[in-house]
N, C-alpha and C positions, 0 to 999 in steps of 0.2 A: 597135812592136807590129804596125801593116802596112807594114812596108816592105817584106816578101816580097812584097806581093801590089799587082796593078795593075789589079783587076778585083773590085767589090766588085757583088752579089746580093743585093738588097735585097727585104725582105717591104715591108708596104704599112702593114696596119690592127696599130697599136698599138708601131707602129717609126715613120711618121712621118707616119702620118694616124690623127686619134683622135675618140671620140664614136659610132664606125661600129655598129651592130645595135642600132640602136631597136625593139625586137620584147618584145612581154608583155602581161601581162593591163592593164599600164596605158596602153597606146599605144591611139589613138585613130587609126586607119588614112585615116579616111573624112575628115579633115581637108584631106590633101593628096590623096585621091584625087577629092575634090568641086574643090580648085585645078582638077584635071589633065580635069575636063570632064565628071566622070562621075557614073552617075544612079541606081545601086542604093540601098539605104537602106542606113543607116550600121551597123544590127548585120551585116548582112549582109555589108558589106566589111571588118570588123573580123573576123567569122568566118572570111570564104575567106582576109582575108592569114593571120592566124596560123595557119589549116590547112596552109598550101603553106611557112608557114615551121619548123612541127612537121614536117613530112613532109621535109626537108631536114634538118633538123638531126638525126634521127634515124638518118640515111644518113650521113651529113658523118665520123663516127669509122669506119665502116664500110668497112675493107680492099679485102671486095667493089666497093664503087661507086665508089675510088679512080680507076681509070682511065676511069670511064664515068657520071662525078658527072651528076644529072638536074638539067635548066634549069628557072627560076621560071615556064616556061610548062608545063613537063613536071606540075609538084608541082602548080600549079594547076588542070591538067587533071586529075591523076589524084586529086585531094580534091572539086573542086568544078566539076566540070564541067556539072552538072545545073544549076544556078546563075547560068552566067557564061550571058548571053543572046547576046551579038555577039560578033564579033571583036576588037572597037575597044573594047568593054569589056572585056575581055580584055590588050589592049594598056597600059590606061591601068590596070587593076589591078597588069603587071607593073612599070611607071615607079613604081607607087606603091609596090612594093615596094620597087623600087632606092630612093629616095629614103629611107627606114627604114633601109637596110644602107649606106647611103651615109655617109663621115664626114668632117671638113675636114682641110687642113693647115695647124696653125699657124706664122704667121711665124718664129718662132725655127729651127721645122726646116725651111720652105723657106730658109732663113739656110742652116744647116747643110749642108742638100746642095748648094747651088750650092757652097759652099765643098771637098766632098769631090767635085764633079765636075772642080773644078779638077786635082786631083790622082790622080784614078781615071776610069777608063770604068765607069759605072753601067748597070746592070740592076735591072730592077723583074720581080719574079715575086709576085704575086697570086695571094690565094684568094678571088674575088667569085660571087657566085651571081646576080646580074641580067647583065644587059648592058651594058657596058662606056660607055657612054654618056656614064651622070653623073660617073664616074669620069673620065674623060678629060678632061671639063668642070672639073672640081675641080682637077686635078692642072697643067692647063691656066691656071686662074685663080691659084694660087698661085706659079706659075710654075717648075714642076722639070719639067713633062712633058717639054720639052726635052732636059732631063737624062741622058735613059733614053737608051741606045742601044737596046735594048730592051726591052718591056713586053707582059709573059705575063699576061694573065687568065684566071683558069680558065673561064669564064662564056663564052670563046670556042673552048674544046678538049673540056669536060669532065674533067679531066686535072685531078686536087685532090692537094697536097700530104699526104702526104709522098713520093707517087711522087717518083721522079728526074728522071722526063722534063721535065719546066720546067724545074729546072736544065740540065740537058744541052742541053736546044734551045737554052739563050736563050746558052748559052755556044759553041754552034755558031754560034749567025748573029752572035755580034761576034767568032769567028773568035779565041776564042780558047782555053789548054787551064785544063785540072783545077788544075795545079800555079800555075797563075797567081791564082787565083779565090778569096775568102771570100764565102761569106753570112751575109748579117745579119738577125736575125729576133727574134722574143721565144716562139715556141712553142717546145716543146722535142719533141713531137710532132710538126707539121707543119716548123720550117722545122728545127733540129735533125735530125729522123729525115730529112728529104727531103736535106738535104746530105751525111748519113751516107751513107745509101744510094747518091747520086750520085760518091761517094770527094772530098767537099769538107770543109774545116773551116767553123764555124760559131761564129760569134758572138752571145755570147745578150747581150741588151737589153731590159730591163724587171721585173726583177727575179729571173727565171727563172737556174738553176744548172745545170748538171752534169755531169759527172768527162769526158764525151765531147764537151767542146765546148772551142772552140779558146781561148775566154775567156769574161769578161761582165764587163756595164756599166749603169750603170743608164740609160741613153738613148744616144742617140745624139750628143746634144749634147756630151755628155761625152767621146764619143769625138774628136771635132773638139776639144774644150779640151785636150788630154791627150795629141790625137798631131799638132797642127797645127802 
């Protein structure tokens, strides 16, 4: 099934980091925003995170803000700027927000991709809305960050899937082409249409179908038992 190909494009949240967007009326924001040092009262940080995380998500399908996706410092100012008293509260509202959109990886799939990086050059292409941080941290402790030759965040371009350009860039700096390449992903909107668009095939993972994708699996795990 990949033997054409020597260059797999991997999504991130829900292909083989999971748990990620802790975010709703039942999250309790001010928990890890009091860890992280900070001093508003808790309805109040419960308010600004899930304003700045409505005010994203409501842009996030949006064609328009595709190539010009706004930062969790952006949605925070422009919801609750009246609000945020310092900088440094500001700072510690946006970590508190990564922490909420931040997810783990379980051992089985850091199993997994050490074992497909044996055999493929990996790429990581993300759609994260904090800074790249905690992420790195995680990806880091699990032990696949190594893995990437390299690793697209959107949260450092503005640049949100399903544009093309994180495909194309990230296949430019490991220098290699189109005809070499799958992505692998479980949206059929973001990582689907972004490899459409980029002239890639696409592999759908997670239960996701359909007639314009090059297959599908229900994980990735699978795919390692199946073509190892």
């Amino acid at each position: 099934m990949l033997n054409e190909f020597s260059v797999l494009l991997l999504d991130m949240n829900d292909t083989f980091m999971f748990s990620a967007d802790r975010f709703g009326a039942d999250q309790d924001y001010s928990i890890v925003y009091r860890r992280l040092g900070g001093t508003l009262q808790a309805k109040i940080v419960n308010k600004v995170i899930q304003s700045a995380y409505d005010y994203l998500d409501e842009r996030y399908p949006d064609l328009i803000y595709q190539d010009s996706f706004p930062s969790v410092r952006d949605a925070l100012l422009a919801t609750s700027k009246e609000i945020i008293p310092t900088d440094q509260e500001l700072d510690i509202l946006i970590e508190t927000f990564g922490h909420h959109e931040l997810g783990h990886v379980p051992l089985s799939y850091s199993e997994t991709l050490q074992r497909l990086a044996k055999r493929f050059r990996l790429g990581l292409i993300a759609d994260i809305w904090a800074p790249q941080t905690l992420w790195i941290d995680e990806l880091s402790r699990s032990g696949v960050l190594n893995l990437f030759e390299v690793t697209i965040f959107s949260s450092n371009c503005g640049i949100v899937k399903p544009s093309p350009r994180p495909f194309l860039q990230a296949l430019e700096q490991m220098q290699a082409h189109v005809q070499d390449a799958l992505v692998i992903g479980d949206s059929l909107r973001r990582d689907l249409g972004g490899a459409v668009a980029a002239g890639l095939p696409c592999l759908l993972v997670g239960g996701a179908t359909h007639s314009s994708a090059y297959g599908a699996l229900p994980n990735i795990l699978t795919l390692v038992d199946n073509h190892s």
